[in-house]
C-alpha positions as protocol buffer text, in pm:
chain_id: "A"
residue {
  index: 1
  type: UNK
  ca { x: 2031 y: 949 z: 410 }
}
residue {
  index: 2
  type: UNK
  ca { x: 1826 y: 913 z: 62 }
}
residue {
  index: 3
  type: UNK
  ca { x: 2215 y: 1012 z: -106 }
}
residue {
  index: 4
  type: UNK
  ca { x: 2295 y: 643 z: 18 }
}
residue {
  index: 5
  type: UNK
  ca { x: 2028 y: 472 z: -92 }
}
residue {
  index: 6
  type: UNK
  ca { x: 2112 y: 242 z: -393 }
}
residue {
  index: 7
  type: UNK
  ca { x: 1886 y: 289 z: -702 }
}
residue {
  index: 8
  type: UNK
  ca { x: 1829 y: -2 z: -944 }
}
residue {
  index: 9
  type: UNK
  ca { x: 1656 y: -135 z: -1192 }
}
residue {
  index: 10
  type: UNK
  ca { x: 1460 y: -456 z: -1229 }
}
residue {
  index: 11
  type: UNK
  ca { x: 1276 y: -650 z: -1494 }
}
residue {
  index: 12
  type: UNK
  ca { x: 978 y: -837 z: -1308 }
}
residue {
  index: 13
  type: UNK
  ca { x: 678 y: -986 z: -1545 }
}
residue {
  index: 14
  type: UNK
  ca { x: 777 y: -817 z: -1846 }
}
residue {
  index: 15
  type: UNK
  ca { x: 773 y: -462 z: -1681 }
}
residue {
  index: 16
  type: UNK
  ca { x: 1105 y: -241 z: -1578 }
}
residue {
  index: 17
  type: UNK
  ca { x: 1078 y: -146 z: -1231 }
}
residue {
  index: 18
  type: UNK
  ca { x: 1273 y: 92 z: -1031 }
}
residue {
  index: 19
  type: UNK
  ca { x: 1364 y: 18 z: -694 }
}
residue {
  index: 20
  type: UNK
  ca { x: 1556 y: 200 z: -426 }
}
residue {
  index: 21
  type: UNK
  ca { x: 1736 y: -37 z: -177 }
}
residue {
  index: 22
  type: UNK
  ca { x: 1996 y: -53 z: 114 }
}
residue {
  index: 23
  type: UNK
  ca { x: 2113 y: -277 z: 399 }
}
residue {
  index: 24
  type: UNK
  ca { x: 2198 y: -634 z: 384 }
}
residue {
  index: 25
  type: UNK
  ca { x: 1984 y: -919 z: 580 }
}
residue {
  index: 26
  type: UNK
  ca { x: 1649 y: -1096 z: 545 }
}
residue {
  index: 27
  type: UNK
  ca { x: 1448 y: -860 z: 229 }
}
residue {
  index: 28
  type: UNK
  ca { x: 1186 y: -570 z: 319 }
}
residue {
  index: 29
  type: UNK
  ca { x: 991 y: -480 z: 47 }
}
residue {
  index: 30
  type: UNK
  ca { x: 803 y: -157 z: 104 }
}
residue {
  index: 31
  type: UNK
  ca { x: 525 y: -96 z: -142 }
}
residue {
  index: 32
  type: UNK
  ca { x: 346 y: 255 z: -164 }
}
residue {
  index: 33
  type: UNK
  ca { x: 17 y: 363 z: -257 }
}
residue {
  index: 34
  type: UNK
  ca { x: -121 y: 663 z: -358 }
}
residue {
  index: 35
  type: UNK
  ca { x: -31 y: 949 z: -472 }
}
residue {
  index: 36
  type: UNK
  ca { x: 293 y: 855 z: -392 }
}
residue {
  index: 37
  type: UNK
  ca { x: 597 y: 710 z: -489 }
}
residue {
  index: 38
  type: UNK
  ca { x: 887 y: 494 z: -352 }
}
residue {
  index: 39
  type: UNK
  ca { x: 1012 y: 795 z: -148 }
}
residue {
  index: 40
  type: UNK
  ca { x: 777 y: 780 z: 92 }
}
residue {
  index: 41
  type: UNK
  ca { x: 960 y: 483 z: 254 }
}
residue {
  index: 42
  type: UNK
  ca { x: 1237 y: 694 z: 295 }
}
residue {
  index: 43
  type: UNK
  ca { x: 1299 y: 714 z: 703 }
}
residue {
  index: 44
  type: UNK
  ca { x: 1191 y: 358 z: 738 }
}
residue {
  index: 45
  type: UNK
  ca { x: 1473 y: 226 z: 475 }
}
residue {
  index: 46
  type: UNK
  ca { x: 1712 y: 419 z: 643 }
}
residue {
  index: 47
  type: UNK
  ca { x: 1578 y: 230 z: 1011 }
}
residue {
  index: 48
  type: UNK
  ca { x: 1561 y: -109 z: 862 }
}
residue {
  index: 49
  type: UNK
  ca { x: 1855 y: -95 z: 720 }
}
residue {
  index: 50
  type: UNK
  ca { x: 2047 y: -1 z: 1024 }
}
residue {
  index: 51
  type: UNK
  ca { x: 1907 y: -296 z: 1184 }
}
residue {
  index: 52
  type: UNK
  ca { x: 1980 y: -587 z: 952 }
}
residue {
  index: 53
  type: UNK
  ca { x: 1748 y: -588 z: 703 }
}
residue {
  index: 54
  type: UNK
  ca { x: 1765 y: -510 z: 341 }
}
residue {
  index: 55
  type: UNK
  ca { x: 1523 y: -269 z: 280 }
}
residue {
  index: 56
  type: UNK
  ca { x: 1415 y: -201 z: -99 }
}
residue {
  index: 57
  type: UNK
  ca { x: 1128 y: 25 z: -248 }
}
residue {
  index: 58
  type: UNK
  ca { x: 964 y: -27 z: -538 }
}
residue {
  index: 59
  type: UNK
  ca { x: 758 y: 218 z: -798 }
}
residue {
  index: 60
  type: UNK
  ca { x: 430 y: 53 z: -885 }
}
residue {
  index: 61
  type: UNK
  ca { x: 445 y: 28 z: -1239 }
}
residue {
  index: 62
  type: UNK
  ca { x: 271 y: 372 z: -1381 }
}
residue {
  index: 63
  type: UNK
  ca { x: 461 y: 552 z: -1082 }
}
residue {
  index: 64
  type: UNK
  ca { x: 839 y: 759 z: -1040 }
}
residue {
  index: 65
  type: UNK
  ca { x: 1113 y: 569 z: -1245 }
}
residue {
  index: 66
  type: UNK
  ca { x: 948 y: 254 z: -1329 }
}
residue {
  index: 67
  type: UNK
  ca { x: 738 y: 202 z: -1659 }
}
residue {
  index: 68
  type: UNK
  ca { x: 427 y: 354 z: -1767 }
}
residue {
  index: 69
  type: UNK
  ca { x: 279 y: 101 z: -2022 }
}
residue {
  index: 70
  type: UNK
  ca { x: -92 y: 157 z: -2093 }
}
residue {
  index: 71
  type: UNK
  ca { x: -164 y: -129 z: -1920 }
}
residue {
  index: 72
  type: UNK
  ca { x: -148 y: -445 z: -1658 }
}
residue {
  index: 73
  type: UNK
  ca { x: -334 y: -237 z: -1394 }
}
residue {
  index: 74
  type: UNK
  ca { x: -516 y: -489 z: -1230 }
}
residue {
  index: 75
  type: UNK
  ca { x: -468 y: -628 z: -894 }
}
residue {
  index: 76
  type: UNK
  ca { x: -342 y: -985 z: -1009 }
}
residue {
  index: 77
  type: UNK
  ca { x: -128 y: -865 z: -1232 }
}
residue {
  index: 78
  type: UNK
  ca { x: 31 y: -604 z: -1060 }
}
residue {
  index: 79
  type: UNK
  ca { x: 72 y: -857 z: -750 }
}
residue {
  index: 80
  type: UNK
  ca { x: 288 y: -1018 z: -1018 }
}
residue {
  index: 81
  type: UNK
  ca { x: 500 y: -684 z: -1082 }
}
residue {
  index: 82
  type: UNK
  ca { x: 580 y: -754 z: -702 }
}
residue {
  index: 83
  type: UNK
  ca { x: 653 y: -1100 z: -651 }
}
residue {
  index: 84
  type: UNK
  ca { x: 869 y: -1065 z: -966 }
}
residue {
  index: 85
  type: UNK
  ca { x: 1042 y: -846 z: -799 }
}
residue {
  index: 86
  type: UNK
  ca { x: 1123 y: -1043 z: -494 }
}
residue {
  index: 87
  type: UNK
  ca { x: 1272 y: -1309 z: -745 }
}
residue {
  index: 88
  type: UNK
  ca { x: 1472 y: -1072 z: -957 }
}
residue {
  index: 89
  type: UNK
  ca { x: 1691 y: -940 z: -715 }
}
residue {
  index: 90
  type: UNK
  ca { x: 1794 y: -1368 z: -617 }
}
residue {
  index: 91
  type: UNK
  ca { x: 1541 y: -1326 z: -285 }
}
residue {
  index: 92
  type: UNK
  ca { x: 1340 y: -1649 z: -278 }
}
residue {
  index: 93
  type: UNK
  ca { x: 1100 y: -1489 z: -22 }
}
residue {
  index: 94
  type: UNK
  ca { x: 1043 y: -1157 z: 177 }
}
residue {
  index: 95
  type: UNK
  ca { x: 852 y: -942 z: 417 }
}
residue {
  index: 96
  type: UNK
  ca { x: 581 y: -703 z: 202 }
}
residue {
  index: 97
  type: UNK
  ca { x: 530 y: -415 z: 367 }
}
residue {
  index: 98
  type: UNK
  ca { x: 234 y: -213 z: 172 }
}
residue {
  index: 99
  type: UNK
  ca { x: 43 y: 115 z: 223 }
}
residue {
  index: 100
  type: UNK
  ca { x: -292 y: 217 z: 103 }
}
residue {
  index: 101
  type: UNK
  ca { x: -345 y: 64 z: -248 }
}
residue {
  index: 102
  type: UNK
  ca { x: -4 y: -100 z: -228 }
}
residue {
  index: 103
  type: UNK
  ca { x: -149 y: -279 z: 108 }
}
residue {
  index: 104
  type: UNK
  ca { x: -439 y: -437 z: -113 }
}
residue {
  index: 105
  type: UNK
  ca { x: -146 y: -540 z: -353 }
}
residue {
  index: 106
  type: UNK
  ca { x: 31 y: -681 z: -71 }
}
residue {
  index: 107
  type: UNK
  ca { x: -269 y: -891 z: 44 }
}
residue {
  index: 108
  type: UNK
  ca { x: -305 y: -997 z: -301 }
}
residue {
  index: 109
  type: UNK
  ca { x: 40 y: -1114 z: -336 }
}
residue {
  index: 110
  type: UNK
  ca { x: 26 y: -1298 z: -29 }
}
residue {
  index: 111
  type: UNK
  ca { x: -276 y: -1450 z: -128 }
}
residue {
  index: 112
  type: UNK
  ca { x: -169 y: -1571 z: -491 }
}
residue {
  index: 113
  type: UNK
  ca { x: 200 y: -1579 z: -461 }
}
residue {
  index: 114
  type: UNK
  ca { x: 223 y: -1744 z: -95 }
}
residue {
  index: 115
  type: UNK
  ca { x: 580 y: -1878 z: -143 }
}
residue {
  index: 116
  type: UNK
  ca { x: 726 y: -1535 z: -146 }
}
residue {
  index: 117
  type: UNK
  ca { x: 576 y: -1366 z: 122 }
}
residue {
  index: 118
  type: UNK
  ca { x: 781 y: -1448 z: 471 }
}
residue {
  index: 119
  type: UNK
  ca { x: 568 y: -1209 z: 689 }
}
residue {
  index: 120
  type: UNK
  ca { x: 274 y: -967 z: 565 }
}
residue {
  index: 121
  type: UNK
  ca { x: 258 y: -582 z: 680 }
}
residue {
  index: 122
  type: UNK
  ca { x: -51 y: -368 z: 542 }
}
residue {
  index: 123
  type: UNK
  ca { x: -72 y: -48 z: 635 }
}
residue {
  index: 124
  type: UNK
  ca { x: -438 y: 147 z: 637 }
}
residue {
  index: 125
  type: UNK
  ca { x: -539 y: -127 z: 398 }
}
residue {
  index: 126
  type: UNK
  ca { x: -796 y: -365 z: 478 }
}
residue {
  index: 127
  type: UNK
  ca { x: -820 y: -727 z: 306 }
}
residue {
  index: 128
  type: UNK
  ca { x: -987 y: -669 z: -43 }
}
residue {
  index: 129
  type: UNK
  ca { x: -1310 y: -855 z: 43 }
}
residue {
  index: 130
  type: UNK
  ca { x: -1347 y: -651 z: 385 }
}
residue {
  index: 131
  type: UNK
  ca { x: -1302 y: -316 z: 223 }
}
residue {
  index: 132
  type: UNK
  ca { x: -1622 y: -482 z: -30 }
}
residue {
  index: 133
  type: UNK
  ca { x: -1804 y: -514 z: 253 }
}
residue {
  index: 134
  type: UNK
  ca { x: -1732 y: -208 z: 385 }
}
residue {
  index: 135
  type: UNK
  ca { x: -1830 y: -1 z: 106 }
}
residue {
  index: 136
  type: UNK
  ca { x: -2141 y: -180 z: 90 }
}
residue {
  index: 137
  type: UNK
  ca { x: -2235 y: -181 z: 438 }
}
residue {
  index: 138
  type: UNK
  ca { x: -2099 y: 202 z: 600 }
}
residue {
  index: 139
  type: UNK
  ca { x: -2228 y: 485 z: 458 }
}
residue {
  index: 140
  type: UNK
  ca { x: -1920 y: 713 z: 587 }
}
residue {
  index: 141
  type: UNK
  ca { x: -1662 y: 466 z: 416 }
}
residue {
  index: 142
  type: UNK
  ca { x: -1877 y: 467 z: 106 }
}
residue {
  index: 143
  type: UNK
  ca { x: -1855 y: 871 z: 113 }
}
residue {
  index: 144
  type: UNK
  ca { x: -1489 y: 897 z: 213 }
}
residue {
  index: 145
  type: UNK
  ca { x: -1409 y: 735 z: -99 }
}
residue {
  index: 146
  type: UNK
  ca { x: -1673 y: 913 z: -338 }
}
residue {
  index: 147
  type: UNK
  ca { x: -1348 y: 1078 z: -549 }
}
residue {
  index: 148
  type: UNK
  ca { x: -1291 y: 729 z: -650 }
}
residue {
  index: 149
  type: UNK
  ca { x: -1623 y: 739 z: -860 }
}
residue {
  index: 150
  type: UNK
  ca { x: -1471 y: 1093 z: -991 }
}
residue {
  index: 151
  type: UNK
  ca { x: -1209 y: 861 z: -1117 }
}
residue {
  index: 152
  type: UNK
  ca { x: -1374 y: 642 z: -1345 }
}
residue {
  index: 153
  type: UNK
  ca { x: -1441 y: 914 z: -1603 }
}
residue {
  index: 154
  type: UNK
  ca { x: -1230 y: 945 z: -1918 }
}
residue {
  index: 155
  type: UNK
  ca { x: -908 y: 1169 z: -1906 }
}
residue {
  index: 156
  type: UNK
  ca { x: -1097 y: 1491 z: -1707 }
}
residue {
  index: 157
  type: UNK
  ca { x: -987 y: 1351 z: -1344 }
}
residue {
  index: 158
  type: UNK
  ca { x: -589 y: 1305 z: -1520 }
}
residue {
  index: 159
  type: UNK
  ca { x: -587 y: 1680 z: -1636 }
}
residue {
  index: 160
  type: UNK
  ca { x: -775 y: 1771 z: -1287 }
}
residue {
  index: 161
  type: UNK
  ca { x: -472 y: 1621 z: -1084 }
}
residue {
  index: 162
  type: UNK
  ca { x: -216 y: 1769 z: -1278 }
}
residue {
  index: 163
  type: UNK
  ca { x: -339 y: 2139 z: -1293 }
}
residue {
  index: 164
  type: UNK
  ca { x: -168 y: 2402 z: -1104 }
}
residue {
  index: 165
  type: UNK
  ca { x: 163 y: 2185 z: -1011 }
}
residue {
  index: 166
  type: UNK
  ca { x: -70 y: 1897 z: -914 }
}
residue {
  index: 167
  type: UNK
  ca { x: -252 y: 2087 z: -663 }
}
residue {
  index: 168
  type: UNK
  ca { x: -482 y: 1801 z: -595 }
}
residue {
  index: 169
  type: UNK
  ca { x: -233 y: 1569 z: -526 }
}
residue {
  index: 170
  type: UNK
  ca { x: -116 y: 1828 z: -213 }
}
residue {
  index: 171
  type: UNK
  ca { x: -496 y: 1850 z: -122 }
}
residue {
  index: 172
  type: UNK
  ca { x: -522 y: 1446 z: -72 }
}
residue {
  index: 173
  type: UNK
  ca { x: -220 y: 1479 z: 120 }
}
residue {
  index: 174
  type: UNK
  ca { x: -366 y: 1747 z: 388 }
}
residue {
  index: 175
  type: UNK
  ca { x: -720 y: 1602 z: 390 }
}
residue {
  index: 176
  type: UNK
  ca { x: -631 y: 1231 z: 464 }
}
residue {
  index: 177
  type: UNK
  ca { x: -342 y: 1328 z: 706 }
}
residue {
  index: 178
  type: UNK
  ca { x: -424 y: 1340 z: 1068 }
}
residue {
  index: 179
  type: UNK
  ca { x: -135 y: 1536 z: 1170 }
}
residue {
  index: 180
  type: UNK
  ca { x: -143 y: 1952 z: 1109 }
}
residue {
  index: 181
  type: UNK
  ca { x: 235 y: 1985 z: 1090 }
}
residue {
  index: 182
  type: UNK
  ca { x: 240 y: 1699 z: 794 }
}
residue {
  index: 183
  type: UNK
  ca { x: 283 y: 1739 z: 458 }
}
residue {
  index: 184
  type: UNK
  ca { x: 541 y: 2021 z: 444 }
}
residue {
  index: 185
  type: UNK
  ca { x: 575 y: 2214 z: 185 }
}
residue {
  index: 186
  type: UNK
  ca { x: 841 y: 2056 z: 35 }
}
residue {
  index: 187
  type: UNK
  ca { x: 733 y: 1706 z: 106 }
}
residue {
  index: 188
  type: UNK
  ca { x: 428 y: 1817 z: -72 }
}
residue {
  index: 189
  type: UNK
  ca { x: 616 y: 1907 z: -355 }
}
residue {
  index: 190
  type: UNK
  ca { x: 801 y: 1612 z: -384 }
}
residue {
  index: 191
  type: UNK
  ca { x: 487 y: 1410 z: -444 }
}
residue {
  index: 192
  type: UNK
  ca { x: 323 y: 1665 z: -652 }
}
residue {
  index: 193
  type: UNK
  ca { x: 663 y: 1660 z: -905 }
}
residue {
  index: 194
  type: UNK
  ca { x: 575 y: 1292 z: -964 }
}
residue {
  index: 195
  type: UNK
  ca { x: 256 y: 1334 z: -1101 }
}
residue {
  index: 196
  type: UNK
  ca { x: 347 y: 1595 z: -1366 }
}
residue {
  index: 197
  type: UNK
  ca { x: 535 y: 1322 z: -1519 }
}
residue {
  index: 198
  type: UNK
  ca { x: 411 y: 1198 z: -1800 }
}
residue {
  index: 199
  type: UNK
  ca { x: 158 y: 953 z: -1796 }
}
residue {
  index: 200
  type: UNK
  ca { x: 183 y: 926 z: -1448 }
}
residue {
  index: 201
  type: UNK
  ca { x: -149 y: 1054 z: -1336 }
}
residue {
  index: 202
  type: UNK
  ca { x: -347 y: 834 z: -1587 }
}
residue {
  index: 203
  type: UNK
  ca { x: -130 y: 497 z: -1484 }
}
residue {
  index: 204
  type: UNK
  ca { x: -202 y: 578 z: -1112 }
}
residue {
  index: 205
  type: UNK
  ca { x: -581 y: 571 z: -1200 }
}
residue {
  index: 206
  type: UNK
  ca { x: -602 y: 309 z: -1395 }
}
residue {
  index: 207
  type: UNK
  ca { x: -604 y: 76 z: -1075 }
}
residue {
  index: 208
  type: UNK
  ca { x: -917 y: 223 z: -889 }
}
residue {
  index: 209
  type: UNK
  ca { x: -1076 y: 209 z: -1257 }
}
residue {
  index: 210
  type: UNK
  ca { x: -1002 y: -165 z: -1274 }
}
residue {
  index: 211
  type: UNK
  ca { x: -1084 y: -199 z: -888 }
}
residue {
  index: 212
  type: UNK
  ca { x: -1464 y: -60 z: -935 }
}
residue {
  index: 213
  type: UNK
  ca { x: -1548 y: -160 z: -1324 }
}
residue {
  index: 214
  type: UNK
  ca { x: -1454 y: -506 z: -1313 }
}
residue {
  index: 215
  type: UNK
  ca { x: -1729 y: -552 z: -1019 }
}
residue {
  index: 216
  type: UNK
  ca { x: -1920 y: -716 z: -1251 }
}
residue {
  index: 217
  type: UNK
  ca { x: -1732 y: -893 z: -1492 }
}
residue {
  index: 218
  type: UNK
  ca { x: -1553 y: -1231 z: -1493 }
}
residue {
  index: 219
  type: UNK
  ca { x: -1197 y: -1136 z: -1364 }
}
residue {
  index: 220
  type: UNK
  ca { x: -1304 y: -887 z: -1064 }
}
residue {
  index: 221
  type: UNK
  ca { x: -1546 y: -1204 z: -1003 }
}
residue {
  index: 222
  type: UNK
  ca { x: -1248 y: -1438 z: -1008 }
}
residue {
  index: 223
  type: UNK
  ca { x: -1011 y: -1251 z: -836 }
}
residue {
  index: 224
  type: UNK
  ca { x: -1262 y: -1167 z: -531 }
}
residue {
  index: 225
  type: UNK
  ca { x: -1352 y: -1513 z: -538 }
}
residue {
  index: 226
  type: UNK
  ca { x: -937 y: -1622 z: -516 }
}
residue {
  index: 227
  type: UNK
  ca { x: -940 y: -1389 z: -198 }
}
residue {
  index: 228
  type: UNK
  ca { x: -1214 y: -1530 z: -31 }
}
residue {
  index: 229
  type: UNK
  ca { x: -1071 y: -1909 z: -84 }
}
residue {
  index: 230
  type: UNK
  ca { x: -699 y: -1829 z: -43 }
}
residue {
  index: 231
  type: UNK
  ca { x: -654 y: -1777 z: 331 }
}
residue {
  index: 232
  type: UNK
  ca { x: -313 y: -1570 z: 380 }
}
residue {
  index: 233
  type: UNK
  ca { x: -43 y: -1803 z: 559 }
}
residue {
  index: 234
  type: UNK
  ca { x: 238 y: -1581 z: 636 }
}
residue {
  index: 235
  type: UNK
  ca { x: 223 y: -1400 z: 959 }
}
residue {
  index: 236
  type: UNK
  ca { x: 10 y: -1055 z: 956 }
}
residue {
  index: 237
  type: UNK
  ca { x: 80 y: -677 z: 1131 }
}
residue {
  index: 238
  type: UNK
  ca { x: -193 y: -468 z: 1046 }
}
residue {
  index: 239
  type: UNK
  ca { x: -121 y: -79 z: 1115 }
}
residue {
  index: 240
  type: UNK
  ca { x: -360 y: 209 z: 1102 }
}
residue {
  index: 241
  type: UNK
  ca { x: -342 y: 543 z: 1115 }
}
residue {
  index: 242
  type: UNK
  ca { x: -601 y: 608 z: 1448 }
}
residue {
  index: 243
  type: UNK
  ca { x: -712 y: 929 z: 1238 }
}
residue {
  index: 244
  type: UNK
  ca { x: -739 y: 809 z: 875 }
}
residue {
  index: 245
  type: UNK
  ca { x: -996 y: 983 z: 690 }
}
residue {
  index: 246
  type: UNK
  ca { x: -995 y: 814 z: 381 }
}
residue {
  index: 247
  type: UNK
  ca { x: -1016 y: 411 z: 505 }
}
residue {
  index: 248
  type: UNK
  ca { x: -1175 y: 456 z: 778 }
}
residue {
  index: 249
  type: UNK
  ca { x: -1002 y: 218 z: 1077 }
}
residue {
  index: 250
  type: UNK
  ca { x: -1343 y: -16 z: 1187 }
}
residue {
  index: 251
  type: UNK
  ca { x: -1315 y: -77 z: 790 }
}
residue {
  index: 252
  type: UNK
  ca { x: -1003 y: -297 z: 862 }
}
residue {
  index: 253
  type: UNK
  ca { x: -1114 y: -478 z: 1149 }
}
residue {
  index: 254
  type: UNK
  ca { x: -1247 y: -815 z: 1015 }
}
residue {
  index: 255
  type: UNK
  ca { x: -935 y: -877 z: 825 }
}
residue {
  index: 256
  type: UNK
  ca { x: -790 y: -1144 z: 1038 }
}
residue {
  index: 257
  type: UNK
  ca { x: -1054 y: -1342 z: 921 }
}
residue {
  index: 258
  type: UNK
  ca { x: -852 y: -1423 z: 588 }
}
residue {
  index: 259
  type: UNK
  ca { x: -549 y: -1489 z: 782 }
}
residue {
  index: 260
  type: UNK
  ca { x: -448 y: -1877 z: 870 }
}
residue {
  index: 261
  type: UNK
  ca { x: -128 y: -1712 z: 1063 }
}
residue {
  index: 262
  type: UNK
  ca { x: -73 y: -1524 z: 1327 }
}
residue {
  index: 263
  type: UNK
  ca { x: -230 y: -1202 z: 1304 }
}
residue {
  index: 264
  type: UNK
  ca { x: -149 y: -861 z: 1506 }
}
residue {
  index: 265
  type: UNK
  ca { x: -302 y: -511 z: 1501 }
}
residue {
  index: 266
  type: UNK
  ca { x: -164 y: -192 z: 1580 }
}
residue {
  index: 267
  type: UNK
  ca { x: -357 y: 178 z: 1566 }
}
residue {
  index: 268
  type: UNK
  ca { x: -118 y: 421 z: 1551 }
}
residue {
  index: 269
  type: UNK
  ca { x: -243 y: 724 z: 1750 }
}
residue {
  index: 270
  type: UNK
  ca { x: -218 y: 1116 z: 1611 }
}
residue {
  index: 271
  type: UNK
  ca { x: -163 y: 975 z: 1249 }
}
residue {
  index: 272
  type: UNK
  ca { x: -387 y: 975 z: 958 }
}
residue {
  index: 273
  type: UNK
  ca { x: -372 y: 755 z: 668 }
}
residue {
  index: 274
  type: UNK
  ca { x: 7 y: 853 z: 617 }
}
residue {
  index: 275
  type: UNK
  ca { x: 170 y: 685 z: 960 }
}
residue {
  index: 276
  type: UNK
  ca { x: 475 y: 621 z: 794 }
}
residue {
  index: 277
  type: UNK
  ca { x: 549 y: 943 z: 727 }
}
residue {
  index: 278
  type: UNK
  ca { x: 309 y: 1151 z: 1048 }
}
residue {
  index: 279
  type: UNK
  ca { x: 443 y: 950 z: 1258 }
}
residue {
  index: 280
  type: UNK
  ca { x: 761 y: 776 z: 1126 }
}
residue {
  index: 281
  type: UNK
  ca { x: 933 y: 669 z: 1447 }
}
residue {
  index: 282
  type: UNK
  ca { x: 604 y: 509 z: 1633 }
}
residue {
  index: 283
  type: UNK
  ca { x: 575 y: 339 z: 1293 }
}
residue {
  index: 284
  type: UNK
  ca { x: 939 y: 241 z: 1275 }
}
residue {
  index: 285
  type: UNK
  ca { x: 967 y: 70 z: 1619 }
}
residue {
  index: 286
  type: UNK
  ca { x: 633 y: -103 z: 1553 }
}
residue {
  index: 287
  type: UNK
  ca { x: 756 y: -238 z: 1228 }
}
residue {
  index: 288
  type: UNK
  ca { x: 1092 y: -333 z: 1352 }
}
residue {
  index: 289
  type: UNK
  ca { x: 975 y: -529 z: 1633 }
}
residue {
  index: 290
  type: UNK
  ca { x: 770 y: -731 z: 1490 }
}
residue {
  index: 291
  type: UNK
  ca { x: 992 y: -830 z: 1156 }
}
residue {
  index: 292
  type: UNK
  ca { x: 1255 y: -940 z: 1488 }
}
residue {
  index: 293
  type: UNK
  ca { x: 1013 y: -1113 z: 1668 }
}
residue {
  index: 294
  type: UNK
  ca { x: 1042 y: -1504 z: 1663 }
}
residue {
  index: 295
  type: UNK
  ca { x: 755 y: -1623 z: 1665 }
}
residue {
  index: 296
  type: UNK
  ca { x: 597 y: -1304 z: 1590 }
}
residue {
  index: 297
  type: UNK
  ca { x: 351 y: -1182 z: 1856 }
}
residue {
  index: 298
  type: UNK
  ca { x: -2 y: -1145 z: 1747 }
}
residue {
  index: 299
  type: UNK
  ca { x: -313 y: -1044 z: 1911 }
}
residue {
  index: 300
  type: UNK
  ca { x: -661 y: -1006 z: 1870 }
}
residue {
  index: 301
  type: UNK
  ca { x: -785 y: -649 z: 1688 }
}
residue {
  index: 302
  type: UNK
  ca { x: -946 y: -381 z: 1991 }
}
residue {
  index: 303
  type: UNK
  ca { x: -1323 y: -266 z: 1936 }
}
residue {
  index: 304
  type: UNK
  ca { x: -1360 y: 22 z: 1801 }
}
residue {
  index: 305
  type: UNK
  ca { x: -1640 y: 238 z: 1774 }
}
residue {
  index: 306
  type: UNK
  ca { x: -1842 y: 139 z: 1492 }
}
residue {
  index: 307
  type: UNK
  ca { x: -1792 y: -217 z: 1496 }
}
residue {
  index: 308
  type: UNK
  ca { x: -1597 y: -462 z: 1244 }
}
residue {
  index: 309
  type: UNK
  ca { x: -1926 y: -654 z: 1126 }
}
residue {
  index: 310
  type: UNK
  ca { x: -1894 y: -971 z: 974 }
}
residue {
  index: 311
  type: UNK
  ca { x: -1625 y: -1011 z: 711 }
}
């Protein structure tokens, strides 16, 4: 139960983070994306760390009980939040487990920081330069993520998401979920509570405003240009939600192609692009098997409709 859980803090490239752990064993580090917060890694602490793993969860930096400083938000940089995290609690290496934007930070880390990344787990998150392609290529993943041009105005889409309670936070929830029984009410107000916090909503922004501006300068240029040449080495287990709305699955497939390791992929059916927490114990098991498999099984990604295209 959460009451167990162990709540810390840690200082990680010049940032306080907060981080939720328990267990004791080879490192887990789950990272989330949004709009949520470490919580959401809640059941799958609990199962990892009844199975001999230490299981920790950090807040991005901008989200829950870590900092909000007005800036760092791009993907380098906050791939060092993480890695400095791995190091400041005395691990010299773990398994990054990462969800929606934290799965592009997990790529990223195990692209730039390759010596602390053991095995690689991205959930609904395709490799930064296949989601590129994606957007540029397929229409419905260009629309699917149209709210992310919303986003790059000044200060209107931060007062939008935290009207009413954060009512748009509980409307991301229910559109991008595949399941009709998930978010719950009070689930839904768990995550919505996090955004009213100050500062929150603009710090959790600030990353798809750094993703989509810096297109065309010099450090989105050098950082897409670090993930083309810097083939991931750990071991890979992609998941996907078999209903996610928001990245659409076929935009994933192609990812393997920046992986030097071996490389699995798993749909998980009747989720969306929340399968840790539609469909926590299909997600558990997967996960869990394949952090205790030695070597770890991989597999070629199934067709799906669509195609992957070239990556």
């Amino acid at each position: 139960m959460t009451d167990s859980f162990e709540h810390r803090e840690v200082h990680a490239n010049g940032t306080r983070l907060h981080v939720v752990e328990a267990g004791r064993g080879p490192m887990v580090l789950l990272v989330h994306g949004f709009p949520l917060y470490w919580w959401t890694w809640r059941k799958t602490i609990e199962h990892l760390a009844d199975n001999g793993f230490r299981a920790v969860a950090v807040d991005l930096r901008g989200y829950g009980g870590s900092d909000h400083p007005p800036r760092g938000y791009d993907a380098p940089n906050l791939a060092s939040d993480l890695a400095g995290v791995v190091r400041s609690l005395g691990e010299p290496g773990a398994a990054i487990v990462g969800h929606g934007t934290g799965g592009l930070l997990a790529w990223t880390t195990a692209a730039l920081f390759p010596q602390v990344v053991h095995r690689l787990v991205v959930v609904d998150a395709p490799h930064p330069v296949r989601m590129r392609y994606s957007l540029l290529h397929d229409r419905a993943q260009l629309a699917a993520l149209k709210y992310v041009i919303g986003f790059q105005r000044p200060w209107l889409p931060e007062r939008q998401l935290c009207a009413s309670d954060a009512v748009w936070v509980d409307r991301f929830l229910r559109q991008w979920s595949g399941s009709p029984a998930w978010p719950t009410t009070e689930v839904s107000d768990r995550f919505r509570q996090e955004f009213l916090v100050k500062n929150t909503a603009h710090c959790a922004l600030e990353f798809d405003r750094w993703a989509v501006r810096s297109i065309p300068r010099p450090d989105g240029r050098r950082y897409m240009k670090a993930m083309q040449l810097s083939p991931v080495t750990a071991p890979v287990l992609q998941l996907h939600g078999a209903g996610d709305r928001n990245i659409l699955p076929r935009s994933a497939l192609g990812s393997e192609k920046f992986v030097a390791a071996p490389y699995a992929w798993r749909l998980i059916g009747g989720a969306g692009h929340f399968p840790q927490e539609e469909k926590p114990d299909a997600f558990n098991e997967i996960l869990l098997a394949w952090l205790l498999s030695t070597p770890p099984w991989s597999d070629e990604p199934r067709a799906l409709s669509g195609g992957a295209g070239p990556g």
